[in-house]
N, C-alpha and C positions, 0 to 999 in steps of 0.2 A: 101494183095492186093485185095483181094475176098472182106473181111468186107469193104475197100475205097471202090471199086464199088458202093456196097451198098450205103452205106452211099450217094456218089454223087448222085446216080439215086433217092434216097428217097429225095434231095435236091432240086433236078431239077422237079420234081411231086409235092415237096410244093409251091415251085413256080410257077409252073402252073397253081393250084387252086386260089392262091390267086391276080393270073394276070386276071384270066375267072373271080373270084369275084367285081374286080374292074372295070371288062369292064363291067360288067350287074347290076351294081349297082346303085338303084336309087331314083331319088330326091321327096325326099316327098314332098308333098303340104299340105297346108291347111284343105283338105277333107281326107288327111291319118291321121292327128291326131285324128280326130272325132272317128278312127277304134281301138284307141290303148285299150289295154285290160289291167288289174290290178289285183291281185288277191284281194277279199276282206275277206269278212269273214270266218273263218275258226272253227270247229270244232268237236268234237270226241264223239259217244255212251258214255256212261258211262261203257261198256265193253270195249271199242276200240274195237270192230268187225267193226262198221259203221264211217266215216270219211264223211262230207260234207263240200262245199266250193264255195266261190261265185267269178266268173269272170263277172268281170265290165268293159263294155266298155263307152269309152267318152262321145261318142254319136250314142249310139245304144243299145240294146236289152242287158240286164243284165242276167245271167242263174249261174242257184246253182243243182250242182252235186252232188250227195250221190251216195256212193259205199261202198261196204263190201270187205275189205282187208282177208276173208278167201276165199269167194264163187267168187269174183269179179262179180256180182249183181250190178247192177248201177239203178241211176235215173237222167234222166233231167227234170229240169223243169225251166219251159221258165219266163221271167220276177220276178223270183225271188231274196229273200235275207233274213237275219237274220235266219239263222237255228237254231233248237234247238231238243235236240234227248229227247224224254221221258227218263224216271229213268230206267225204265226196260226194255228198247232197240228195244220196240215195234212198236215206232213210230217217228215219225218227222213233226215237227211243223213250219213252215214258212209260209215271207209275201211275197205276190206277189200283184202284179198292173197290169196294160195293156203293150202297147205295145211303144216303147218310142217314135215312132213318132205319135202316137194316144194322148201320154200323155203331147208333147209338143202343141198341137192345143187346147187341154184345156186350157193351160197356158198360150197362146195365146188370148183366149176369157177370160182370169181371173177368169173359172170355177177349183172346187176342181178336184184333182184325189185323187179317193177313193182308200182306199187299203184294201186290201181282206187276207183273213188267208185259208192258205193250210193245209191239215192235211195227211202225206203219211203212209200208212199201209207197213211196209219194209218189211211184206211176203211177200205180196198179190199185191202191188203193188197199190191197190186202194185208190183215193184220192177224199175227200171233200173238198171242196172250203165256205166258210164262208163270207159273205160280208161285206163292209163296217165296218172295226176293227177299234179299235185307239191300242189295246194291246191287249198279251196271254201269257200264263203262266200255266207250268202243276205243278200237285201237287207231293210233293218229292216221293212218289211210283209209278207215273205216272199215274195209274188209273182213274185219273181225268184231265181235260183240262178247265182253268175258260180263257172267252175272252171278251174281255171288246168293246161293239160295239161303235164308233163314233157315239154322238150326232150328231141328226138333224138339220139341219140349221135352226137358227134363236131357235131354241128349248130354255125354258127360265128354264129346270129344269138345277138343280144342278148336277142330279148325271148321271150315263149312265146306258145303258142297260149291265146286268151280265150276260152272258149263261156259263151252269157248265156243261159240256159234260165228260157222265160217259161211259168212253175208253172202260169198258167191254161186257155193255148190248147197250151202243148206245143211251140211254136215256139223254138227255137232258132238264134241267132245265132251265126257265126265272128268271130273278130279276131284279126289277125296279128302277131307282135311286140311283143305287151306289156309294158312295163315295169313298169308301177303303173296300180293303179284304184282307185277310190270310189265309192259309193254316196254318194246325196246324203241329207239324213232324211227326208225327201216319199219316197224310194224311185222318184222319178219320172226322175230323172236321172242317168248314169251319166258318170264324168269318167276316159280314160284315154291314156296315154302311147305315139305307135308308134316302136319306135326301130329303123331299118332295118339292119343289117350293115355297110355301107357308107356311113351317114351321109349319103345324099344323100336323106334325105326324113322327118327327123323332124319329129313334130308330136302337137301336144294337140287331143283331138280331144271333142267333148262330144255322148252321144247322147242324144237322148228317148227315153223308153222307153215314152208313150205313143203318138206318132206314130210312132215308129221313124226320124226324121229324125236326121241327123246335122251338128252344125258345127265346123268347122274354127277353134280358136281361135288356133292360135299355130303354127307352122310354119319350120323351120330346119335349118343342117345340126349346127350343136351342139346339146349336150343338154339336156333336158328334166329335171325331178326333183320331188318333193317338191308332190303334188298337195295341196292343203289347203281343205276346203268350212269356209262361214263355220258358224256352231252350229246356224242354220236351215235353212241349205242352199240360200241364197238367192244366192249367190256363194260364187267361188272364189280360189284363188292359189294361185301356182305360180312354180319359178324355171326361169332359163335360162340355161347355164353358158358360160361364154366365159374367152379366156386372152389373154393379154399377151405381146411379148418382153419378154425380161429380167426375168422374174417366174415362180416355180416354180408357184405357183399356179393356180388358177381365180378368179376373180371371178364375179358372177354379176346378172342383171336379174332386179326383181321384176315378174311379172304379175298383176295382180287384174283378175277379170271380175263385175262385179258388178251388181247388181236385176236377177237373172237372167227374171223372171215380169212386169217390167213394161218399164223402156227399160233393155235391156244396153250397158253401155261398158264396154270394156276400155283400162285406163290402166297405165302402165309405170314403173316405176324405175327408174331408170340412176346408179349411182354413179359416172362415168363425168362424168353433166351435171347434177346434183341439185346445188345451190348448197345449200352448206354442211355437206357427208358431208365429215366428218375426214379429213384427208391422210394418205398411207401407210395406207392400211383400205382391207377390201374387204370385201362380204358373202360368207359364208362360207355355200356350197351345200348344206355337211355339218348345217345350224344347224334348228331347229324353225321353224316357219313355220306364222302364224296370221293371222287376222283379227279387227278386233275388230267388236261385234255391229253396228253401223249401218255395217260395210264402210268406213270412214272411215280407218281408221287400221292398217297393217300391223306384222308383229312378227317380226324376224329377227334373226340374228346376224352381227357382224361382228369379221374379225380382222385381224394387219396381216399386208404383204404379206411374202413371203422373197424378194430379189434375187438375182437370176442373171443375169448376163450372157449368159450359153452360152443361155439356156432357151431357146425360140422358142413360138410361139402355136399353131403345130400340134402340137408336143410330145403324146404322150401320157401 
């Protein structure tokens, strides 16, 4: 008889709530959906100590949260998104903008909204802002941060501005005209492409990034492409693109530079002078490009060629 009571009066209480729920329940509008919120991006320290995550709303202010699930340590930060934690747990990397109704009045006047690169210290708490990014990316030990700034409007170069931010001392490196870059997996070495406007000064260029020394591997007025480190990082390859008359194409040479840590030689492929590369074929610039692990043996693709008479080799 005691457990019926129960039971009835816990009946009569759910009903209650769910009668008070229906009487104060209300009707959204048009202007509630603008508020609705989303979870977006998500993800974890390479310890799992640190966890962030982005809440998106429709039409308003976006914010990405970082917290440490041992210390409960938080961070907000307003207008952001794309998180990304260093290798060594030191830091966190994200893009942030303005403010969304600041960034819809641009959109409005069919001006850009620039987007900006954060950088959070998860001791310290202290944060750099970096301006006008198109990309960023840390190197796999993290001790480095390469971020790739948004060209200048109307800008007629090819490549973008490089800054290589060394996480430990704080020093930061420029580089002009980038086309591509890589990290090596040591994180010791950085491998990138300068490709000048005018084509009278490309070249692959390889830095240390412990001495800060830089060498000059390959240097031309045609193009450079498709940087590729062996699996250890112990060498590289890379093509370099070239044209024919009477061919609509590119053809291309391969470069491997390789035992980068004990005697480096740089050797070249020329399907051009390689006894016994299929006639009418060329290596195709567009194609993947690899090494295999004892740097011995290259891996490209090749297609055949389309004649033209009219083409010429300066063609663009």
């Amino acid at each position: 008889m005691y457990t019926l009571l129960q039971k009835s009066i816990l009946f009569l209480l759910t009903l209650a709530v769910l009668s008070s729920q229906a009487q104060t329940k209300k009707n959204l509008t048009q202007d509630d959906y603008g508020k609705w919120q989303t979870l977006g991006a998500t993800t974890l320290s390479p310890d799992g100590d640190w966890y962030a995550y982005q809440v998106t709303v429709q039409e308003d202010n976006d914010t990405l949260y970082a917290m440490n699930r041992k210390t409960n340590k938080s961070y907000k930060l307003a207008f952001s998104s794309r998180p990304e934690f260093s290798k060594d747990n030191k830091w966190l990397a994200f893009q942030t903008t303005m403010a969304y109704k600041d960034a819809e009045k641009l959109r409005e006047q069919m001006k850009p909204v620039d987007l900006k690169m954060g950088l959070l210290n998860l001791a310290t708490g202290k944060k750099e802002i970096v301006q006008r990014i198109s990309n960023f990316e840390f190197s796999r030990n993290g001790k480095f941060l390469a971020i790739t700034l948004a060209p200048e409007i109307g800008s007629k170069e090819k490549g973008s501005v490089l800054l290589i931010k060394n996480l430990t001392d704080s020093t930061t490196r420029t580089i002009g005209n980038v086309t591509e870059y890589s990290f090596n997996k040591k994180s010791d070495r950085l491998v990138y492409i300068v490709e000048a406007a005018n084509s009278a000064g490309n070249t692959v260029e390889l830095f240390n990034l412990k001495d800060n020394s830089i060498k000059i591997l390959a240097s031309d007025t045609t193009k450079f492409s498709k940087l590729s480190w062996q699996k250890e990082g112990d060498g590289l390859a890379f093509y370099r693109s070239f044209r024919k008359n009477g061919f609509e194409e590119d053809n291309a040479i391969v470069y491997v530079y390789s035992n980068l840590y004990k005697n480096p030689v740089m050797q070249k492929f020329d399907p051009e002078t390689a006894d016994g590369f299929p006639k009418g074929m060329r290596i195709s610039a567009a194609s993947r490009l690899s090494l295999s692990d004892d740097m011995t043996t290259g891996f490209f693709g090749i297609k055949k060629w389309t004649a033209n008479p009219l083409a010429k080799k300066d063609d663009k």
